[in-house]
C-alpha positions in Angstrom: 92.5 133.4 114.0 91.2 135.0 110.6 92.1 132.9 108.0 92.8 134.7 104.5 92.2 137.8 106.5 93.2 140.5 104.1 92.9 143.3 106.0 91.2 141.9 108.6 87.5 142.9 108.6 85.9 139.9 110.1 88.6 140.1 113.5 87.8 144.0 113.4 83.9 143.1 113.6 84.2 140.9 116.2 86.4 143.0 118.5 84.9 146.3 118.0 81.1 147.1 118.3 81.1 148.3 114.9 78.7 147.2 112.0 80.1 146.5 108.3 77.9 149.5 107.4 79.2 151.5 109.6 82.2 150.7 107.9 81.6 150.6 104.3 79.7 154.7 105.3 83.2 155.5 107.1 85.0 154.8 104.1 82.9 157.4 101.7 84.0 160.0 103.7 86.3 162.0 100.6 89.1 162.4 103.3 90.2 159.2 102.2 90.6 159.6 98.3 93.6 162.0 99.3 95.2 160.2 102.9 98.1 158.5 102.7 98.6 154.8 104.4 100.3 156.3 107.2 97.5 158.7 108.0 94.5 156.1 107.4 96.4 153.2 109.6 96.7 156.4 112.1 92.9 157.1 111.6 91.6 154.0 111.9 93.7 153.2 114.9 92.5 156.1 116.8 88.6 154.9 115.2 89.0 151.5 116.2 90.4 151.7 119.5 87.4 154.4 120.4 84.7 151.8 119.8 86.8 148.7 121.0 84.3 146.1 122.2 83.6 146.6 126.5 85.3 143.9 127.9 87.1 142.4 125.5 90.1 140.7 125.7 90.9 138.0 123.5 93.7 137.9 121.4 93.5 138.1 117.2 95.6 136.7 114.4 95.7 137.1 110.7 96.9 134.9 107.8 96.8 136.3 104.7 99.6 136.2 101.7 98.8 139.9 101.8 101.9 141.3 103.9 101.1 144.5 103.5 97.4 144.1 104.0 98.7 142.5 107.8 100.8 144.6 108.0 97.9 147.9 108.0 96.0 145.1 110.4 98.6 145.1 113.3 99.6 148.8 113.1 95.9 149.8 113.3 94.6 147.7 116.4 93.0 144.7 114.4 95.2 142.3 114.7 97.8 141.5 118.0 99.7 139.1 115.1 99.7 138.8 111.8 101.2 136.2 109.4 102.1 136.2 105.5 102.4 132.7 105.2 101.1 130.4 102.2 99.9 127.3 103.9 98.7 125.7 101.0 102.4 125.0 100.4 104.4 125.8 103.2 103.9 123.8 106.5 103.5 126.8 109.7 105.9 128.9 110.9 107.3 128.3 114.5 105.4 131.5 115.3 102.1 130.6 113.4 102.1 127.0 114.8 102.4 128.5 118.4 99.5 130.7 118.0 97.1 127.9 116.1 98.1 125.5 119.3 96.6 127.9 121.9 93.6 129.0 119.2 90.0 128.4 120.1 88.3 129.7 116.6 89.0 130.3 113.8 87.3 132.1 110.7 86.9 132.4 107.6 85.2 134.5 105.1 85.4 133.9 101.2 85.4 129.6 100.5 89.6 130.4 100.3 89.7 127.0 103.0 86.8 125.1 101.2 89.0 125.4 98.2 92.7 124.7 99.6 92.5 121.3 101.2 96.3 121.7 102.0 95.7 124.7 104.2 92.9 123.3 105.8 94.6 120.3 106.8 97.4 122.3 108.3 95.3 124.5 110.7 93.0 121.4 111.5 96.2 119.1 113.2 97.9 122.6 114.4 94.5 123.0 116.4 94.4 119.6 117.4 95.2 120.6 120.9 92.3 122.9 121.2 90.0 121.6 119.5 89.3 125.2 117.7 85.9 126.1 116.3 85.6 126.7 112.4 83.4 129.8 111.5 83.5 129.4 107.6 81.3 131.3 105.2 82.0 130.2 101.4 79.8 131.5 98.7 77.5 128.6 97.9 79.0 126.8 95.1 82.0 126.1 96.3 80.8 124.5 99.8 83.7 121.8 98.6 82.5 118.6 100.3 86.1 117.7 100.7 86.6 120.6 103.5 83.1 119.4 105.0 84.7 115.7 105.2 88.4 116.6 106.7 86.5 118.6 109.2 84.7 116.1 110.0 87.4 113.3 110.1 89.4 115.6 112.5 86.2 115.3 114.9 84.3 118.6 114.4 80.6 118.4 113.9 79.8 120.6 110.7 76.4 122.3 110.6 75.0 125.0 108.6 73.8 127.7 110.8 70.1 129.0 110.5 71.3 132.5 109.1 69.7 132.7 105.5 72.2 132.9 102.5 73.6 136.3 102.4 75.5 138.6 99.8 79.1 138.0 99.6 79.6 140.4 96.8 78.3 141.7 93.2 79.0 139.4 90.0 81.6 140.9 87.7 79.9 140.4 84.5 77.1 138.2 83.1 80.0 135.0 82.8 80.6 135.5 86.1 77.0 135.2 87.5 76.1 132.4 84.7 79.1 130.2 86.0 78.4 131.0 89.9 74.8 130.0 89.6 75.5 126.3 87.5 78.5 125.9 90.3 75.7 126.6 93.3 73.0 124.4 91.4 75.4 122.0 90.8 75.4 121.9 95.2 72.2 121.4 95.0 71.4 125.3 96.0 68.3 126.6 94.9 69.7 130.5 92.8 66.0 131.5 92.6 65.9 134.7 94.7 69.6 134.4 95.5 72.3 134.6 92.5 70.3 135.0 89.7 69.3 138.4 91.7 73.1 139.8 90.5 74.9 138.6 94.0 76.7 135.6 95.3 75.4 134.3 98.3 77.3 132.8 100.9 76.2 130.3 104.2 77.4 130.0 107.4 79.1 127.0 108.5 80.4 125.7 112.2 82.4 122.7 113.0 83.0 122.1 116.5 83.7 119.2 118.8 80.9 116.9 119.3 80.8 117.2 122.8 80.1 120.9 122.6 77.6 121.2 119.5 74.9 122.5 121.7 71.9 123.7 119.9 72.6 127.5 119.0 69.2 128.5 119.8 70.6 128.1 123.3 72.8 130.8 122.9 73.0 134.3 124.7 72.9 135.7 121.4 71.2 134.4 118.3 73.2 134.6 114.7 69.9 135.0 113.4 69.4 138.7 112.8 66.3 140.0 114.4 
């Protein structure tokens, strides 16, 4: 499940052996100043399923507020579901509680669950029965350590993965950078290098059961980019 998906760029990474660059390049083409939605949902439909992953065959959902952002996700191959629901207010749908009891991970991109304990909760007890992983990349600063805690108290082990801090996106304007940087101090996060270079930085987070936190250097395939 991709939480606060928007579109849905982190379920379309994962599914399709695609790079974000190769993205972000695909999307400089000119073509798309002039298409319409119907003809880029059509495009990238026709793009996407040409590189889906080999062997692939889990299923994806999306939550977003975003309708319409779902909406481009399911017509163009990312998603096999999407839901405009606002669980920081709403308890789940009988469709979106369905497909959180049979998920097995679930990520995030953006701090949007560090910062809405209420949603959090929600997908935490609707995954109860899984047990689903939590992939969760907030820009440092607002690591809340009240989503660390729930995690924990629903019986995930949370770690911070050994994948340096990484640009989340550009700063705005000086006010911007000035208050992202005393809110990542403030977390004890050295900006040297990091913020104060014009970015915020985000870190990678996983909760998992106890019983399966195996040391990721174990794993077929490092998170650490070689």
């Amino acid at each position: 499940m991709d939480f606060a998906s928007g579109y849905g760029i982190a379920a379309a990474l994962m599914r399709h052996d695609v790079t974000l660059d190769t993205v972000l390049s695909r999307y400089m083409d000119s073509w798309f100043d002039e298409a319409d939605t119907s003809d880029v949902t059509q495009a990238d439909k026709a793009w996407l399923s040409r590189n889906q992953r080999a062997g692939q065959k889990d299923l994806y959902g999306g939550i977003d507020i975003a309708g319409n952002a779902l909406r481009y996700g399911e017509q163009a191959g990312v998603f096999d579901a999407g839901f405009a629901e606002n669980l920081q207010d709403e308890e789940p749908s009988d469709g979106l509680q369905s497909w959180l009891q049979a998920c097995e991970l679930v990520v995030e991109c953006g701090s949007v669950m560090h910062m809405l304990p209420g949603a959090l909760e929600k997908v935490l007890r609707a995954t109860s029965s899984t047990e689903a992983w939590i992939c969760s990349a907030p820009i440092r600063g607002n690591d809340s350590a009240e989503a660390l805690d729930m995690m924990r108290d629903y019986g995930r082990e949370v770690e911070v993965l050994p994948v340096p801090p990484f640009r989340h996106r550009r700063f705005s304007e000086p006010a911007e950078q000035e208050r992202a940087m005393a809110n990542a101090e403030a977390r004890g996060h050295d900006t040297s290098g990091f913020e104060n270079t014009g970015f915020f930085h985000a870190q990678l987070f996983l909760a998992r059961p106890k019983s399966e936190a195996n040391d990721v250097e174990d794993w077929s395939q490092s998170p650490v980019a070689k």
